[in-house]
N, C-alpha and C positions, 0 to 999 in steps of 0.2 A: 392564789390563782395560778393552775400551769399552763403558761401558754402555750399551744398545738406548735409544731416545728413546721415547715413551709408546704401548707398543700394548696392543689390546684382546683377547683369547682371548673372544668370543660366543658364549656357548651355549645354543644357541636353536635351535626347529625351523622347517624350514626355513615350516611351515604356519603359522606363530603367528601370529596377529590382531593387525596393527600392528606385523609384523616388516621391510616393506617402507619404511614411513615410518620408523622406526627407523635403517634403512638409509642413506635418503640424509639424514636427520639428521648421523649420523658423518661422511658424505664432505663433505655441506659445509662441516661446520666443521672439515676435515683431521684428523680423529681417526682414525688408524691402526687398524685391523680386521682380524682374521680371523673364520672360523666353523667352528663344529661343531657335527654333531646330538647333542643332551645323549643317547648311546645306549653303555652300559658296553660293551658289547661291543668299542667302537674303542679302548679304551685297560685295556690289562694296568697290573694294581695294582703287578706287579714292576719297570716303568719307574718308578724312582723317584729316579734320581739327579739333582741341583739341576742345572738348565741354567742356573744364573750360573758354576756349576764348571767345565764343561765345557768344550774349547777351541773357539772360534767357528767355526772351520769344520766340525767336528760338530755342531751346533747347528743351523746354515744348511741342514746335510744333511736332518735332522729331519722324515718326513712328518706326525708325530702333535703335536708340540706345537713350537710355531713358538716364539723365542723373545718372552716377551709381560711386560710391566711387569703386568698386572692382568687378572681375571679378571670375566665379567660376564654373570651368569644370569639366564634369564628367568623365571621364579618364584619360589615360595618353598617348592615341592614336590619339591628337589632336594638335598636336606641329605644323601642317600646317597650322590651322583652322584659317579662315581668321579673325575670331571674338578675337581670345589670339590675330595676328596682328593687329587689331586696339586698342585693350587695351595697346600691349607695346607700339604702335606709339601713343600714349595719354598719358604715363605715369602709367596707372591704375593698383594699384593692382592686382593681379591673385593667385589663387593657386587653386591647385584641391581638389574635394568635402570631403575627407578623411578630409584631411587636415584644413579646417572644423570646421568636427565633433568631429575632436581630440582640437580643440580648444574651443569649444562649453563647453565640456565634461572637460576640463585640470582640472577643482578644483572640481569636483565633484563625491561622491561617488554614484557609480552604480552597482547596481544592477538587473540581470536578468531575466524576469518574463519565465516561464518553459511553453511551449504551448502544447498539449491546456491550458488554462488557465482558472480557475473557475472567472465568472465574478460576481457582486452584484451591483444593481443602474447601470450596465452598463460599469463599471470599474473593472479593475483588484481586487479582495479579498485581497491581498496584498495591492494592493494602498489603498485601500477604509478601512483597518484596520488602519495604519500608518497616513490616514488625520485625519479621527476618534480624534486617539490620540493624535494629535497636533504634528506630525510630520511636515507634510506639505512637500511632497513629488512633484517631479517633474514626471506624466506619461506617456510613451509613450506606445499605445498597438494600436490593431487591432481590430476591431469587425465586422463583416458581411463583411467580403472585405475593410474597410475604416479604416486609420490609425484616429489616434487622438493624441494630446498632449497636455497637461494641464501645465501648467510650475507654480509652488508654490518655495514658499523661504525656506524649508527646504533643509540638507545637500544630500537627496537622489534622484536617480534619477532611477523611475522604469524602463525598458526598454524590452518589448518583446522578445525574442529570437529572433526571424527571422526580424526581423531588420536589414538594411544593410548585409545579408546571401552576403559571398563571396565578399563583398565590403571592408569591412573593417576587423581589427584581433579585434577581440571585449576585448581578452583578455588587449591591447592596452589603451582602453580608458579610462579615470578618473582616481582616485583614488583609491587606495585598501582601504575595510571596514578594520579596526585598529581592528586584525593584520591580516583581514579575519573574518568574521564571524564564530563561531565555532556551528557546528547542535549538538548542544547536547539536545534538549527535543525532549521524544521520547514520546507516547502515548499508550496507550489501547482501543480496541473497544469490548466494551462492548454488552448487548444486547438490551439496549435503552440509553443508554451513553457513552462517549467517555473521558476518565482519560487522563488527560498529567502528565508528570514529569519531572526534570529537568535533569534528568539521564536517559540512556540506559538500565540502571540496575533496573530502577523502582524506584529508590529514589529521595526523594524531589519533594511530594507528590504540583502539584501549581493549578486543579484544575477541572470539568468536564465540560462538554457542552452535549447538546441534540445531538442525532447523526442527521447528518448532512442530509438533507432533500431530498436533489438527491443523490437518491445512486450512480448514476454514478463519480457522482463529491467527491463522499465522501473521497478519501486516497487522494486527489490529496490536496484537503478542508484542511485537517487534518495536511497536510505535509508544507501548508503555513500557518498556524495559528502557527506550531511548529518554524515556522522561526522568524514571529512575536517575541517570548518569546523570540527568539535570538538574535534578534536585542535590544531586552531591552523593549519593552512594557507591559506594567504593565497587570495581569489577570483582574482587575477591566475594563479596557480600550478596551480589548480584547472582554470582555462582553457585555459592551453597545455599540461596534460596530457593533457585530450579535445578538443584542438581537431584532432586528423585525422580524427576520426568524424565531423565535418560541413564538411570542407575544401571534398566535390564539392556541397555545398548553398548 
């Protein structure tokens, strides 16, 4: 007998608020999926024989239930739903989507990107400074309507605000940055430059930059570069991540 490697049976409509970020969640970090609309109708109660029994090429054949290591609902309004009964009458893991994502997330520090959010190369300016520097950061954001997620082997993990909104306590998931991030660099705008410092007070002079190209996006620019310096990235590092934004200047 070989046993299938770890997939997911999704049951979830296809409408659900924060089923798309959800989505590419799983593919980035290669978590094996399928899906179904939680709707009794697509599955008779009398399919009930154990697909670990079955011979695998019946199995493979299979259009109603694929073979799946674990079961994972998007509520907690589904304790009739005929698809949790065939999963317990098989034996299959289950638990709901939260539950998850708290596990997805258990050892990792996270951090939340503030929307709107100024993007570079199409990524979050936070993210895109952090890989930069050999962070190697995990991101999840939104752009034109469509999530994305990039999953990399550093300790962080960017995450868009509106992310799972009302699904989950966000305050909940991962780890706390040691002991919290503390904002302490604060800035100056200048009238063609922009001073940072490592204090609120103006001391501890770390360094200037071109003021920031879209004025729209500029305090917003400025207030994640200052986070940057607080997480620990060097001004050198900071530099050669925005230094094509003012290459032609």
């Amino acid at each position: 007998m070989v046993w299938p490697k770890r997939k997911i049976q999704l049951v979830a409509s296809s409408a659900a608020s924060g089923i798309d970020g959800v989505r590419a969640v799983l593919r980035g970090v290669q978590l094996e999926f399928c899906e179904v609309e939680p709707i009794a109708e697509d599955l008779c109660e009398s399919s009930s024989e154990r697909w670990m029994e079955m011979p695998f090429a019946d199995m493979t054949k299979s259009s109603q239930w694929d073979p799946v290591t674990e079961l994972v609902y998007w509520s907690d309004g589904l304790e009739e739903n005929l698809w949790k009964k065939k999963a317990l009458s098989q034996g299959i893991n289950q638990q709901p989507i939260q539950a998850l994502i708290h596990n997805i997330l258990q050892d990792e520090l996270v951090l939340w990107i503030s929307e709107p959010t100024v993007l570079i190369e199409g990524r979050p300016l936070l993210g895109h400074i952090l890989d930069m520097a050999g962070f190697e950061p995990t991101i999840v954001w939104q752009n034109d309507g469509k999530w994305h997620c990039v999953q990399k082997q550093g300790s962080y993990w960017l995450i868009s605000e509106s992310w799972l909104d009302g699904l989950v306590d966000k305050s909940t998931l991962g780890r706390r940055a040691e002991p919290g991030i503390n904002e302490q660099t604060t800035w100056v705008v200048r009238e063609t430059q922009v001073d940072f410092y490592h204090s609120s007070e103006g001391r501890g002079y770390l360094g200037y930059l071109p003021r920031w190209p879209e004025p729209i996006e500029e305090l917003r620019a400025y207030h994640i570069i200052a986070k940057c310096f607080d997480i620990g990235v060097s001004w050198l590092d900071i530099k050669l991540a925005l230094g094509s934004l003012w290459k032609n200047q």
